[in-house]
N, CA, C and O of each residue as an XYZ file, in Angstrom:
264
protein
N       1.545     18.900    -27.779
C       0.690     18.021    -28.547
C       0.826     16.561    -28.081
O      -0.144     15.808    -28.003
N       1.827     16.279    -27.839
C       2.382     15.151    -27.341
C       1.780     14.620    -26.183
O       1.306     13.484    -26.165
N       1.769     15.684    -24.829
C       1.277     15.036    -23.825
C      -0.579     14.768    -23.573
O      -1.268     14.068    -22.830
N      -0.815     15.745    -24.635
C      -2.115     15.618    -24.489
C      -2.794     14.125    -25.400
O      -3.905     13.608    -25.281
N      -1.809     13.794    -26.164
C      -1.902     12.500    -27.066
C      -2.332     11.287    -26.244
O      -3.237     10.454    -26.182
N      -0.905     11.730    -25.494
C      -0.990     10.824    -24.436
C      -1.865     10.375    -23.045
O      -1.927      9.341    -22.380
N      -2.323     11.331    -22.991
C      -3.441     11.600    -21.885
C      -4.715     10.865    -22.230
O      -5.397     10.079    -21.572
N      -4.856     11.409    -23.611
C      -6.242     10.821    -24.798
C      -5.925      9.382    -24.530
O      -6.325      9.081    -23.405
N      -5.652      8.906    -24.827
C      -4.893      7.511    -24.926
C      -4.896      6.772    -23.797
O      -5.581      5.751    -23.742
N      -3.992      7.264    -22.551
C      -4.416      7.069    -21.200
C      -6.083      6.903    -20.605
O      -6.473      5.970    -19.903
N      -6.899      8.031    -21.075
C      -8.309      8.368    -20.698
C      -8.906      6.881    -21.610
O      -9.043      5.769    -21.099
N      -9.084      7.101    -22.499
C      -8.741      5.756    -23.539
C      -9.131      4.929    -23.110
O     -10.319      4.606    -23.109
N      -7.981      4.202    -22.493
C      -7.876      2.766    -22.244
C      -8.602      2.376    -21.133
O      -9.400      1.446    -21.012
N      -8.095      3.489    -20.063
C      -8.922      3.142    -18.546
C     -10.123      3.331    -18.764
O     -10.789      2.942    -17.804
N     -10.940      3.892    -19.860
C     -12.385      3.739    -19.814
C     -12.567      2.649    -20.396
O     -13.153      1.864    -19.650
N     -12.318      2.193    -21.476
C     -12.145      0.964    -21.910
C     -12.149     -0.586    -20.763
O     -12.754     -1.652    -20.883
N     -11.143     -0.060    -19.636
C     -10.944     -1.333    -18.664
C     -12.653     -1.022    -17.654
O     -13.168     -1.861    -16.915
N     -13.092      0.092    -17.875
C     -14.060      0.476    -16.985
C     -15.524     -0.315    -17.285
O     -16.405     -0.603    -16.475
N     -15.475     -0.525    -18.514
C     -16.365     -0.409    -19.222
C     -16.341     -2.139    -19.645
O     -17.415     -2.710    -19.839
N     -15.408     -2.672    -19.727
C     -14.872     -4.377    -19.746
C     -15.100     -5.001    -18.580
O     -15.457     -6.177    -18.643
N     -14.917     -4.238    -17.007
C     -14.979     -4.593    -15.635
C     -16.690     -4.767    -15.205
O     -17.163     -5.603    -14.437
N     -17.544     -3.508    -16.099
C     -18.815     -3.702    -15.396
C     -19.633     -4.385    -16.399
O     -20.830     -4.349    -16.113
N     -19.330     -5.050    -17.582
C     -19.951     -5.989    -18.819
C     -19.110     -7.566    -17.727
O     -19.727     -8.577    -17.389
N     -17.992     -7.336    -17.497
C     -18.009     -8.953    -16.510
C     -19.091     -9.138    -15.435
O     -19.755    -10.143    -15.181
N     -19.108     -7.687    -14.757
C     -19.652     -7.896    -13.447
C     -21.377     -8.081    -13.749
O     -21.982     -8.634    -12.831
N     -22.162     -7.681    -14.901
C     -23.197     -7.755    -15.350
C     -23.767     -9.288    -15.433
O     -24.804     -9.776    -14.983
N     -22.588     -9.913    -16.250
C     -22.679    -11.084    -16.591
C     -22.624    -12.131    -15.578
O     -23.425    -13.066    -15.608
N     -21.622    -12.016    -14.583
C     -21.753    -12.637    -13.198
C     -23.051    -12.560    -12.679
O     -23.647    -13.622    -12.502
N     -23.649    -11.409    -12.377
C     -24.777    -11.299    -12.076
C     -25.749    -12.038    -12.818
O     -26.104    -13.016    -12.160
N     -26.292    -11.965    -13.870
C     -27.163    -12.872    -14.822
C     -26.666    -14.158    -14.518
O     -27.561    -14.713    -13.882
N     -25.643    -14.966    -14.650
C     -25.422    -15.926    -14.294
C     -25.838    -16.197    -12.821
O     -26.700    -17.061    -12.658
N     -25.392    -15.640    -11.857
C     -25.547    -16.021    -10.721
C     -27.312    -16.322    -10.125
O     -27.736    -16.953     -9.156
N     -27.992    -15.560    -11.195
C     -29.530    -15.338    -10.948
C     -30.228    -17.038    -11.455
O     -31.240    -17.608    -11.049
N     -29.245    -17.450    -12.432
C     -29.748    -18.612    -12.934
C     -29.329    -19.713    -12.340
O     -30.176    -20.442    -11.824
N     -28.009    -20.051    -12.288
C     -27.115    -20.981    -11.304
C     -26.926    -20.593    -10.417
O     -26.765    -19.433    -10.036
N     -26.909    -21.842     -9.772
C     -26.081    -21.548     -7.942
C     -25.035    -21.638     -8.124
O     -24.912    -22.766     -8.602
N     -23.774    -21.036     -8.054
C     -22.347    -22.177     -8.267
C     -22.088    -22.216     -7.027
O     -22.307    -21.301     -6.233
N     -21.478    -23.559     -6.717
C     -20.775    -23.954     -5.667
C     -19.629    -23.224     -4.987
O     -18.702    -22.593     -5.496
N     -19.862    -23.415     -3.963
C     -18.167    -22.147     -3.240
C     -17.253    -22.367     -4.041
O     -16.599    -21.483     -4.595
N     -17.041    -24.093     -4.259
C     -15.764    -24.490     -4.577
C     -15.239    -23.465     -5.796
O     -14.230    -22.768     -5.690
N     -15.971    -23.496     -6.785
C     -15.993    -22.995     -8.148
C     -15.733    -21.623     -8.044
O     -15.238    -21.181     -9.082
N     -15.950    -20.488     -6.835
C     -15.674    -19.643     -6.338
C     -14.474    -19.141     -6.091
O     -14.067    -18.015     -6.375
N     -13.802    -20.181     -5.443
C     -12.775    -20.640     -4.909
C     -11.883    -20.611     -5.552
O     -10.995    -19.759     -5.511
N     -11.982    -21.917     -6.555
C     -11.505    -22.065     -7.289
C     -11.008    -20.857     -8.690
O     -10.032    -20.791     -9.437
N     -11.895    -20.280     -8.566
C     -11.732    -19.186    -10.077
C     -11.071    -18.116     -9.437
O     -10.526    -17.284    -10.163
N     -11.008    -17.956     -7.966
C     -10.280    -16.682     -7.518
C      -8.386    -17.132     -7.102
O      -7.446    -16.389     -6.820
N      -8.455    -18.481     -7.223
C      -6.931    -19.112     -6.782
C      -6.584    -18.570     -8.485
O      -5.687    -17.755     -8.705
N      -7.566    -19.249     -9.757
C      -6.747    -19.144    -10.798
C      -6.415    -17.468    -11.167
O      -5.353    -17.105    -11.672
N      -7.559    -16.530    -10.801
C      -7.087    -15.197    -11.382
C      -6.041    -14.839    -10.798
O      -5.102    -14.227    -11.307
N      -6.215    -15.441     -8.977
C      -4.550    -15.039     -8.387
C      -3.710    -15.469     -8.767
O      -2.876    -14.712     -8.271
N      -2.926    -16.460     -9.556
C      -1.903    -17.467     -9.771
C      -1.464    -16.561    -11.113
O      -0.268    -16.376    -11.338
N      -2.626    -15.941    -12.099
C      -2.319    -15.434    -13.390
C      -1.644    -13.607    -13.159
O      -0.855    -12.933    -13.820
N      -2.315    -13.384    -12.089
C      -1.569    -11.890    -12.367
C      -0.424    -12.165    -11.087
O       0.186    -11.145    -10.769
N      -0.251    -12.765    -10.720
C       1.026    -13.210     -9.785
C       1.918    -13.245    -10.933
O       2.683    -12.314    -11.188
N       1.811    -14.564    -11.799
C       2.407    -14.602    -12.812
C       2.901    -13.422    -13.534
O       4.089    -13.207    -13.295
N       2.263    -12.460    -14.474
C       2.250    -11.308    -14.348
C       3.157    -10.199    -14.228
O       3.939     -9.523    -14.896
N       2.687    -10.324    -13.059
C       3.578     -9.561    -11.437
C       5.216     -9.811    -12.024
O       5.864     -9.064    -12.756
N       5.516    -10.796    -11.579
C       6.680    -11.314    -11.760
C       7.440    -11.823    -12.826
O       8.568    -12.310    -12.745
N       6.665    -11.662    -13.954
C       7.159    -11.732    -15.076
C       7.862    -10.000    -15.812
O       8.934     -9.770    -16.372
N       6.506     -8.937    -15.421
C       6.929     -7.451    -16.045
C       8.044     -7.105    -15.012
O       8.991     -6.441    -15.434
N       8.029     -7.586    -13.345
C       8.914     -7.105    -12.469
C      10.441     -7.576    -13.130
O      11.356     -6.766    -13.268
N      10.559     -9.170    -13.549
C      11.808     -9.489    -13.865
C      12.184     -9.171    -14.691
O      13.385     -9.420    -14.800
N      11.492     -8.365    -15.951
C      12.004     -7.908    -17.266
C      12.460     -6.478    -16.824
O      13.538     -6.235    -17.366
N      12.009     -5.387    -15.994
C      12.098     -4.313    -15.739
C      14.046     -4.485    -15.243
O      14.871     -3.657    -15.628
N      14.393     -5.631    -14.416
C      16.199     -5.740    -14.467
C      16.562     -6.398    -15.444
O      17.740     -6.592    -15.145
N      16.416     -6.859    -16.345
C      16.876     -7.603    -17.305
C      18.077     -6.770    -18.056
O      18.674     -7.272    -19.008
């Protein structure tokens, strides 16, 4: 009973992230149809998502020896 709980749950969520990933990517799109954005801003928004799951990264990695 247990693992199948868990599975539910698993199935769950990743549809959930599936389903959150293509409502961003929708919205990019509509936006992008209306504005131009500049590279920079491009640029810029892909340094900050990298800097946040870096963060992340190295925050769940250092708790995992704690």
């Amino acid at each position: 009973m247990v693992p199948l709980a868990l599975f539910s749950f698993n199935v769950g969520v990743e549809l959930g992230q599936l389903i959150y990933i293509a409502v961003v990517l929708v919205a990019i799109h509509l936006v992008q149809r209306v504005y131009e954005l500049p590279r920079q801003a491009v640029v810029a928004s892909a340094y900050v998502i990298g800097t946040i799951a870096a963060f992340w990264s190295i925050d769940r990695f250092d708790s995992m020896f704690m």
